[in-house]
C-alpha positions as CSV (number, residue, x, y, z in Angstrom):
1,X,0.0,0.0,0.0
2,X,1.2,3.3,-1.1
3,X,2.1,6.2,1.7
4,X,-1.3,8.1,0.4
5,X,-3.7,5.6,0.4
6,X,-2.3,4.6,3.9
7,X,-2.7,8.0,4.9
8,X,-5.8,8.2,4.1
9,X,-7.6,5.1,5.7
10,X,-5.5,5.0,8.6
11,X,-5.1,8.7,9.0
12,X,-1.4,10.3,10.1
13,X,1.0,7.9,11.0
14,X,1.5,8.2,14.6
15,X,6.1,8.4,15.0
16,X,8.3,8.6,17.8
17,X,11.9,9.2,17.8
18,X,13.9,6.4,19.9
19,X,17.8,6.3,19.8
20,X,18.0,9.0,17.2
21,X,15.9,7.0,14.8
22,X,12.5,8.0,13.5
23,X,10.0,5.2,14.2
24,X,6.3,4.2,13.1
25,X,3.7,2.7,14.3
26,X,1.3,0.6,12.4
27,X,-1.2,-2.2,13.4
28,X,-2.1,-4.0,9.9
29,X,-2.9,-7.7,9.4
30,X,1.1,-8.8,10.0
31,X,1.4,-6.7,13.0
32,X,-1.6,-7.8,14.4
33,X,-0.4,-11.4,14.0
34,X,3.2,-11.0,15.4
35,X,2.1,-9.7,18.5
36,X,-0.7,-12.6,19.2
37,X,2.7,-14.6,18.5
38,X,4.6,-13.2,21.0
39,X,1.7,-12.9,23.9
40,X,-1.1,-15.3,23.0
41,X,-3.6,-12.1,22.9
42,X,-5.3,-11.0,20.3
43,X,-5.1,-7.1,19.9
44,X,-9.3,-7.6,18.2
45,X,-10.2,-8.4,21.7
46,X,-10.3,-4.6,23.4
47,X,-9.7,-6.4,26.6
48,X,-6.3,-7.7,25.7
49,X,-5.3,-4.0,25.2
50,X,-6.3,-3.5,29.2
51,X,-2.9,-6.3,29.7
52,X,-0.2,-3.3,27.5
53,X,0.6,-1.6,30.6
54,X,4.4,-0.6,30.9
55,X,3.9,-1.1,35.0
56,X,1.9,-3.7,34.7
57,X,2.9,-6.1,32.2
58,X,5.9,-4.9,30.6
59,X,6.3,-8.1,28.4
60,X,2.7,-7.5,26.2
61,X,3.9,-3.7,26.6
62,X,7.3,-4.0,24.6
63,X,5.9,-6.9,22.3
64,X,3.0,-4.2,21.3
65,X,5.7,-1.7,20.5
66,X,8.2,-4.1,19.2
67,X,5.3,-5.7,17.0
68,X,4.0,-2.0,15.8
69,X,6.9,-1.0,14.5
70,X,7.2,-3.4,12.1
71,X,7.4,-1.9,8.2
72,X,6.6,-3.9,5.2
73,X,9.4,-2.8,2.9
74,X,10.6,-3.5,-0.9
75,X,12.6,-6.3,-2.3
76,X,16.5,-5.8,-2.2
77,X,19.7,-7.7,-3.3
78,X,19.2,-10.1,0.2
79,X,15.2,-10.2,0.1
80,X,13.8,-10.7,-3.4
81,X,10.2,-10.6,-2.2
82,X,8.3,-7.6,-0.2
83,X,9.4,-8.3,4.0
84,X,8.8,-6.9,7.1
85,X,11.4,-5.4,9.5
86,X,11.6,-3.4,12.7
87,X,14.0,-0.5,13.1
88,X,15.2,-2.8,16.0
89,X,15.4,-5.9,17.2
90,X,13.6,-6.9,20.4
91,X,16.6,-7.6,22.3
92,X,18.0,-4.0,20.6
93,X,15.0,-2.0,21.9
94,X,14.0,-2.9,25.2
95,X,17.0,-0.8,26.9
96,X,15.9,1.8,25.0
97,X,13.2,2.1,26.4
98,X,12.9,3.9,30.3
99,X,11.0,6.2,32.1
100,X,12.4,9.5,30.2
101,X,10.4,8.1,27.0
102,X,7.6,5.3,27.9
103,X,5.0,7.7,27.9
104,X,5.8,9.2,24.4
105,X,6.3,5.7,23.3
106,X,2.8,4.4,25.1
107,X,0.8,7.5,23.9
108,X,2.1,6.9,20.0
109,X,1.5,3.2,19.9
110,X,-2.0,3.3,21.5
111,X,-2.9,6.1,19.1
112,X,-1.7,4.0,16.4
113,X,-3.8,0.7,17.6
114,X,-6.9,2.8,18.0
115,X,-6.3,4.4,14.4
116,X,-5.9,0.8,13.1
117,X,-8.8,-1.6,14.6
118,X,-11.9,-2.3,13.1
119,X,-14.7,0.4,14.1
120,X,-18.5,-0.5,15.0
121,X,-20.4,0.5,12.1
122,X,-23.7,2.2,12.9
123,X,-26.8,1.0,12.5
124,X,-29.6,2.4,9.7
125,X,-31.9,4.2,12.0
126,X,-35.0,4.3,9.6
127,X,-36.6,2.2,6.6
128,X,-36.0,4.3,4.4
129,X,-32.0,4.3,5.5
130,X,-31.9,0.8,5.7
131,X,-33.5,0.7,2.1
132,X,-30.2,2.9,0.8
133,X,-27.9,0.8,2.7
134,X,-29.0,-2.5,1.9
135,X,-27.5,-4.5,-1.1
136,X,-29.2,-5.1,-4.1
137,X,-30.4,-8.6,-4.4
138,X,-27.9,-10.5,-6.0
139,X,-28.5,-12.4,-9.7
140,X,-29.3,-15.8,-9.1
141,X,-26.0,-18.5,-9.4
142,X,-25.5,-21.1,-11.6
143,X,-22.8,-23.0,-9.8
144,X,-21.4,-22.5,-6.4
145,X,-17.4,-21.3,-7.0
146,X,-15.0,-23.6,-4.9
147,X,-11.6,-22.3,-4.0
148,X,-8.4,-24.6,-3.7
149,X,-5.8,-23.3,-1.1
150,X,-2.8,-24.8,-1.1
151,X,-1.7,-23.6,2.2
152,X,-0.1,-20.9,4.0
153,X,3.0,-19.1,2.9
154,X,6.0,-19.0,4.6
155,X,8.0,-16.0,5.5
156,X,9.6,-14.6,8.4
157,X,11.9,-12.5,9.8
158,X,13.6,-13.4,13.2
159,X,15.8,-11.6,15.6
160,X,18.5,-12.7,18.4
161,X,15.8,-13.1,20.7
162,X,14.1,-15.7,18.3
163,X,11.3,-14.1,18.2
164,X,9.5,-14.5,14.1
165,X,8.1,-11.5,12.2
């Protein structure tokens, strides 16, 4: 996905500056993943987020930032496919991360989640709304499609910590 359309239906990218670098945060599908990886919680479940505290359970706390930093980039000379890195590792950031900067860092990356989940689409309130909104009923089939999946695909990325992305 392009920088624009990103913008757009995620809104401003929500950055923080952590040992002189300049990082993002973003929560799409493989972010999402690598931190129910990492924890076993599932960042769709809005009472998961209630367990990224920095006092109170530093472990989902760093795996949420570590795991939102993640970029997808371009194929280079080592990767010949699209990956995903982090401006650090895991083992890299955590002692760059202390009281003089937590909050900056918490404040970013829970913008950033809020930006990026799913949001509750409201209801039509009237007929005549639901009339607009509803689908147009759909030409009868002559066949139901089947798809064939031949399995997931395998990529990853892994630090010194052995943890995957």
């Amino acid at each position: 996905m392009n920088d624009i359309l990103s913008q757009e239906i995620t809104g401003k990218a929500d950055r923080i500056v952590i040992a002189g670098r300049v990082c993002t945060f973003s929560y799409p599908m493989h972010n999402t993943i690598l931190y129910k990886q990492l924890t076993g919680e599932s960042l769709f479940n809005v009472e998961s987020w209630n367990k990224i505290s920095f006092e109170e359970n530093y472990k989902c706390w760093m795996a949420c930032v570590w795991a939102g930093m993640h970029e997808q980039l371009p194929p280079d000379a080592e990767h010949p496919e699209p990956y995903w890195k982090a401006p650090f590792s895991f083992a890299e950031l955590e002692p760059l991360i202390d009281m003089s900067n937590a909050p900056d860092v918490h404040l970013a990356m829970f913008a950033s989640l809020t930006r990026w989940m799913p949001k509750k689409k409201k209801p039509a309130s009237t007929a005549e709304e639901q009339k607009k909104t509803a689908p147009a009923s759909a030409p009868e089939a002559t066949a139901t499609p089947t798809l064939e999946c031949s399995g997931p695909a395998s990529a990853s990325i892994s630090d010194s910590t052995g943890f995957s992305s």
